[in-house]
C-alpha positions in Angstrom: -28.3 -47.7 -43.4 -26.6 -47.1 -46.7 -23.1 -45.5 -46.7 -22.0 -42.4 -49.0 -19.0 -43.4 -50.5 -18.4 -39.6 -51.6 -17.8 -38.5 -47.8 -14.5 -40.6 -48.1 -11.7 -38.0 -46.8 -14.0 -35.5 -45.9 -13.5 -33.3 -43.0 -15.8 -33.8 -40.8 -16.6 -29.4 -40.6 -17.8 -30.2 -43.9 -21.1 -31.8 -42.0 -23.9 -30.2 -39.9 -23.2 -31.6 -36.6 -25.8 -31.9 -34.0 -25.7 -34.0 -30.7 -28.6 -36.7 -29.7 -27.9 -37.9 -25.9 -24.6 -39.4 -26.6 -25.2 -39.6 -30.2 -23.5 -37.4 -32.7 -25.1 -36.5 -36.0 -23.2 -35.8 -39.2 -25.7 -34.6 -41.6 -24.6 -33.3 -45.1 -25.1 -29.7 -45.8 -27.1 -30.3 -48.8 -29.5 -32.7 -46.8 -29.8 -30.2 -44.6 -31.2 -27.4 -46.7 -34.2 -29.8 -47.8 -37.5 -29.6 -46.2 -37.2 -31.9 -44.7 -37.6 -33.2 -40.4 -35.3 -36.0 -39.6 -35.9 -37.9 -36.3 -33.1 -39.7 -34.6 -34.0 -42.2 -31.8 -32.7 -44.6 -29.7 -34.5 -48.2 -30.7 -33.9 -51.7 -30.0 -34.7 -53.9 -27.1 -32.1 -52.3 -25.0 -31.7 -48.5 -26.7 -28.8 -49.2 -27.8 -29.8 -48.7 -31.6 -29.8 -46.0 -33.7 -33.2 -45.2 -35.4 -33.6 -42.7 -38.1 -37.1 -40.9 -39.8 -37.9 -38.7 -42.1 -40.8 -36.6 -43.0 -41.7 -33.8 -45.5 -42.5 -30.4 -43.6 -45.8 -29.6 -42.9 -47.0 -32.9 -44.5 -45.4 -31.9 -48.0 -43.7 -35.0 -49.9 -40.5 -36.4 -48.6 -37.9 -35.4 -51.3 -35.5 -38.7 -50.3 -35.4 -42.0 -48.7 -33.5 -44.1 -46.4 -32.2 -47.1 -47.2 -31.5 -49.5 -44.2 
């Protein structure tokens, strides 16, 4: 997963938090006003990885994409 190098010193209320199992997600606010559907999932041969997707909304175009 690549690393934004901007977020250095930011306060973490400055993300859109939301909580998967016992994962927490920090999601920029300006990701999150794309349209956009991110999936986050458990993956690896014991679920104890971290797998992300994402999809444009209602089949539209995906405006980014991950690097890994």
């Amino acid at each position: 997963m690549s690393v934004d190098t901007r977020a250095t010193g930011r306060r973490l209320d400055a993300y859109h938090q939301t909580q998967v199992g016992d994962i927490v997600v920090l999601i920029d606010r300006d990701l999150a006003r794309l349209p956009v559907e991110v999936t986050v999932m458990k993956s690896g041969l014991l679920g104890r990885g971290v797998g992300v997707h994402v999809d444009g909304i209602d089949g539209a175009l995906c405006p980014i994409n991950l690097v890994r």
